[in-house]
C-alpha positions as CSV (number, residue, x, y, z in Angstrom):
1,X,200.9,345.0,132.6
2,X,197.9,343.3,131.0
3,X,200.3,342.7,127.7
4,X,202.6,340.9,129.9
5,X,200.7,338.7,131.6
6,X,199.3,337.4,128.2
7,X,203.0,337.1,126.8
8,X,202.9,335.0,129.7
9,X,199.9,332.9,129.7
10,X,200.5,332.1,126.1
11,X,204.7,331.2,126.5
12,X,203.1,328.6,129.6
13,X,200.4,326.9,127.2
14,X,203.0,326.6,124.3
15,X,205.7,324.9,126.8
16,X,203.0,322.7,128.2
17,X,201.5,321.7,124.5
18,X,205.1,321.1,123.7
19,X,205.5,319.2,126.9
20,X,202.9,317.0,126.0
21,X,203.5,316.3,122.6
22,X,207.2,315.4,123.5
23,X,205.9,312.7,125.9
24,X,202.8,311.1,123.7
25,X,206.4,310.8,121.3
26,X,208.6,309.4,123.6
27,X,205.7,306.5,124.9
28,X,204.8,305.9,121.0
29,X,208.7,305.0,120.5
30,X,208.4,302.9,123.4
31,X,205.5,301.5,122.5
32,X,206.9,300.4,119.4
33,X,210.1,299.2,120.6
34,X,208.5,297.0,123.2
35,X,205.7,295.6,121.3
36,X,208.5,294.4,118.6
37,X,210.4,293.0,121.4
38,X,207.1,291.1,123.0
39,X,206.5,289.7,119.4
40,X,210.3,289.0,118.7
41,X,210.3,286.9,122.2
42,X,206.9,285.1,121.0
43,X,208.3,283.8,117.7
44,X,210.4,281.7,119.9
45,X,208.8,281.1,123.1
46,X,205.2,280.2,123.3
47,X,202.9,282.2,124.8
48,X,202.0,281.0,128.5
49,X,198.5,282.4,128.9
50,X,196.3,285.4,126.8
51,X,194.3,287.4,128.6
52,X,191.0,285.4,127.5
53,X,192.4,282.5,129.4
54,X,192.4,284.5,132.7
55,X,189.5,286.6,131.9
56,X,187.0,283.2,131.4
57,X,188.9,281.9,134.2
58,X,187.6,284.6,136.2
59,X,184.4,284.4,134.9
60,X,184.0,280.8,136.6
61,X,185.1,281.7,139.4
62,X,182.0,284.2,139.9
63,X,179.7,281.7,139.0
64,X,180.7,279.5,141.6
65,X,183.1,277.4,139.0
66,X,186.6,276.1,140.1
67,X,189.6,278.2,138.2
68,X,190.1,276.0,135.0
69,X,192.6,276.5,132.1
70,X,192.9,273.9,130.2
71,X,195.4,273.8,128.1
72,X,198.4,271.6,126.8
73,X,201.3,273.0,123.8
74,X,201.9,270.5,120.8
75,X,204.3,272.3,118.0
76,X,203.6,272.4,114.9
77,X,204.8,269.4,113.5
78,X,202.9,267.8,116.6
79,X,199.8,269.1,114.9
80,X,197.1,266.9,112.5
81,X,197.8,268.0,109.0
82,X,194.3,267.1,108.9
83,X,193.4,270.0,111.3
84,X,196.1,272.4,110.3
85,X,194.3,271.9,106.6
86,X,190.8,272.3,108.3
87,X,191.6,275.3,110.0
88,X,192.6,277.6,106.5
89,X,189.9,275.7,105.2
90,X,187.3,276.9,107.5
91,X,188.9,280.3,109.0
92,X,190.7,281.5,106.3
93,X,191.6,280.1,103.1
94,X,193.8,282.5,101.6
95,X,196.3,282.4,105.1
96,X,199.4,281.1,102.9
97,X,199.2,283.7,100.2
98,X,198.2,286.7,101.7
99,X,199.8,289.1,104.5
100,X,197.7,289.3,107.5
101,X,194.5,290.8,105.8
102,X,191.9,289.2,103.1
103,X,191.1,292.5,101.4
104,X,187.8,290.2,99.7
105,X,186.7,288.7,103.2
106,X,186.5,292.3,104.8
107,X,184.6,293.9,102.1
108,X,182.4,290.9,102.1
109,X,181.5,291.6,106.1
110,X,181.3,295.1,105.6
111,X,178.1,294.8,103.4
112,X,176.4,291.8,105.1
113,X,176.9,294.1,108.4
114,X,175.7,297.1,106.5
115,X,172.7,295.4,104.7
116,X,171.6,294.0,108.6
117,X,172.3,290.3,108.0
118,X,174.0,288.0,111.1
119,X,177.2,290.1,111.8
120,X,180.3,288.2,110.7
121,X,184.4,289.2,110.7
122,X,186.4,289.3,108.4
123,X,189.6,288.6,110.5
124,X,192.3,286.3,109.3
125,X,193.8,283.7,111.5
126,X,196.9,286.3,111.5
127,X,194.6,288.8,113.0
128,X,192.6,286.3,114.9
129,X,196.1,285.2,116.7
130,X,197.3,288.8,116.9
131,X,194.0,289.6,119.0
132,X,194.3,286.3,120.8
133,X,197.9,286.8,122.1
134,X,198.1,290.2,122.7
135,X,195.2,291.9,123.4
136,X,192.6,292.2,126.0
137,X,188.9,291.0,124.8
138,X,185.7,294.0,124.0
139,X,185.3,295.6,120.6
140,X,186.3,299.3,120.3
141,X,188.6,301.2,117.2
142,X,191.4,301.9,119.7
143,X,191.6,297.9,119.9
144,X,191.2,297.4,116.2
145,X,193.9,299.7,115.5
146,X,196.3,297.4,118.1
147,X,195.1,294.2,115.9
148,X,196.3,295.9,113.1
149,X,199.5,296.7,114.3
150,X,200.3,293.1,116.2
151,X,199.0,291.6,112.8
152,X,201.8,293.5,110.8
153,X,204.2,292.9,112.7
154,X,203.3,288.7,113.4
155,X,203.7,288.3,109.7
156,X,206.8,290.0,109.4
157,X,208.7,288.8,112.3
158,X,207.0,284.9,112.4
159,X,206.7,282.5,109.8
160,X,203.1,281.3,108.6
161,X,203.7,277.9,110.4
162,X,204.6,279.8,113.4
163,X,201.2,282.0,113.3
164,X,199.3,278.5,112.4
165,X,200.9,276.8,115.5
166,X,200.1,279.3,117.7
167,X,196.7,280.1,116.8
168,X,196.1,276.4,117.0
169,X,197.1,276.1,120.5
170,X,195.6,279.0,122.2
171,X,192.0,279.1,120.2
172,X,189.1,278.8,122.7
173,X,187.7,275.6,121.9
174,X,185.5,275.5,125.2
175,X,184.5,275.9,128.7
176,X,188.2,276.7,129.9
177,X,189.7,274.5,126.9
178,X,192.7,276.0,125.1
179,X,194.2,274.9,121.9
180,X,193.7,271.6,119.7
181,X,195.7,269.0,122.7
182,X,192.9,270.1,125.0
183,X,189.9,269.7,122.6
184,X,190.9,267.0,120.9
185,X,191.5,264.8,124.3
186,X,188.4,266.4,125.5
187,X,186.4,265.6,123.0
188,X,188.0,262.5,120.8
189,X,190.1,261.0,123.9
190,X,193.3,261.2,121.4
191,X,196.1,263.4,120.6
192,X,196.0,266.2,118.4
193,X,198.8,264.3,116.4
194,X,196.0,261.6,115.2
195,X,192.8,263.4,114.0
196,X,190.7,262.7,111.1
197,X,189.4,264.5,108.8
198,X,185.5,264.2,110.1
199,X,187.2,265.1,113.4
200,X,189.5,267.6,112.7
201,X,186.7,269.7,110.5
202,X,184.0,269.3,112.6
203,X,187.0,270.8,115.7
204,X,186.6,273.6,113.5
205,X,183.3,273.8,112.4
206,X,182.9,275.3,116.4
207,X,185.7,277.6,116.4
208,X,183.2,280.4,115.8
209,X,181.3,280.5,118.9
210,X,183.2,277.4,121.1
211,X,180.9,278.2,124.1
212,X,177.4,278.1,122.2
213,X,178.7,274.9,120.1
214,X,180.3,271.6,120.8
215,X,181.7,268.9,119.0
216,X,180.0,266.2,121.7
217,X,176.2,267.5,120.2
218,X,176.7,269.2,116.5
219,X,173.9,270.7,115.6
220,X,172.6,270.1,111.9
221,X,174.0,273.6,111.0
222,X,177.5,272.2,112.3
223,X,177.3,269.1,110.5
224,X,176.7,271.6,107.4
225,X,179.7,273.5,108.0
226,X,181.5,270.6,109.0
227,X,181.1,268.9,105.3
228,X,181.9,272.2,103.7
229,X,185.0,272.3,105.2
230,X,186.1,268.7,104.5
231,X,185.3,269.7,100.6
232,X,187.8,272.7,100.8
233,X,189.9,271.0,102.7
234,X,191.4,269.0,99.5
235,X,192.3,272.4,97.8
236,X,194.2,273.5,100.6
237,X,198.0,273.8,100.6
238,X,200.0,273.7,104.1
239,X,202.4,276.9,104.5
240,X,206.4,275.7,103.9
């Protein structure tokens, strides 16, 4: 009797592993298919909110703020060549020629971060977009691993000047301010269309850490950053 009732116990935990392994494979697949649907649908329609837009809003509200998103879509073409050309130049320099990841930029982070100096990404503006549109905000592997996988699949399924446009227009760039339009009529009382290059570098000069800096009162370090950037700016080609 005792034989049996072991046959028995170990048949149930075999069906149930089985059970389990067959549905982790059949959400994975869905997983899959709807995440390349979500990013299909995004390379043509823009992306109405990211989950950083409703978790600051949030924020405000429980510190006694009114609910404010900011935020106002210009395409691509609608966009300063100016900034466009500041924002590879200060984010990511090698955008046009590689394919989501800077394999130099990471290694680079890795050892400042290991050797103890101010922690710094390594993140592309593919990956910084990816994170942006899809995912929820926090650091953790599980996360990572998601802004690995919406960065593959951005730069195969969207152009370059797709990924640029986007990033450009749903970037923090402030207390509840979203995207280039926002800041730069914020900040320079014009469109986005008309920037120069002292105002379209020092825009990103902040893109960093939007809520610690400001274009209304750089700081010296910003004014720094913001004339290295207009020096790269000159080597920098626009995506086709």
């Amino acid at each position: 009797m005792a034989r049996k009732k072991s046959k028995s116990t170990g048949k149930g935990s075999r069906s149930l592993f089985i059970s389990i392994l067959t549905y982790l494979k059949r959400a994975s697949l869905w997983f899959l298919a709807l995440s390349m649907l979500w990013v299909l649908i995004y390379r043509f329609i823009n992306p109405p909110f990211t989950s950083l837009m409703i978790q600051r809003g949030i924020e405000r509200k429980f510190d006694g703020k009114s609910w404010k998103v900011d935020k106002t879509w210009r395409d691509y073409d609608e966009l300063s060549t100016n900034l466009k050309k500041a924002a590879i130049a200060g984010e990511d320099a090698g955008f046009v020629h590689h394919w989501g990841f800077d394999a130099d930029a990471i290694q680079k982070a890795y050892l400042k971060n290991r050797a103890g100096k101010p922690i710094r990404g390594g993140s592309t503006i593919s990956q910084q977009t990816a994170k942006n549109v899809f995912l929820w905000g926090g650091r953790s592997w599980l996360r990572k691993g998601f802004e690995v996988w919406f960065t593959v699949l951005i730069e195969v399924f969207w152009s370059k000047q797709r990924i640029l446009e986007v990033y450009l227009n749903v970037i923090e760039m402030g207390d509840g301010i979203y995207g280039a339009e926002a800041a730069t009529q914020e900040y320079y009382s014009k469109s986005a269309e008309s920037m120069s290059k002292r105002q379209a570098a020092l825009l990103v000069a902040v893109f960093p850490n939007p809520r610690k800096w400001t274009p209304a009162h750089p700081t010296n370090y910003i004014y720094y950053k913001r004339g290295v950037i207009m020096r790269n700016m000159r080597y920098i080609r626009l995506p086709d």
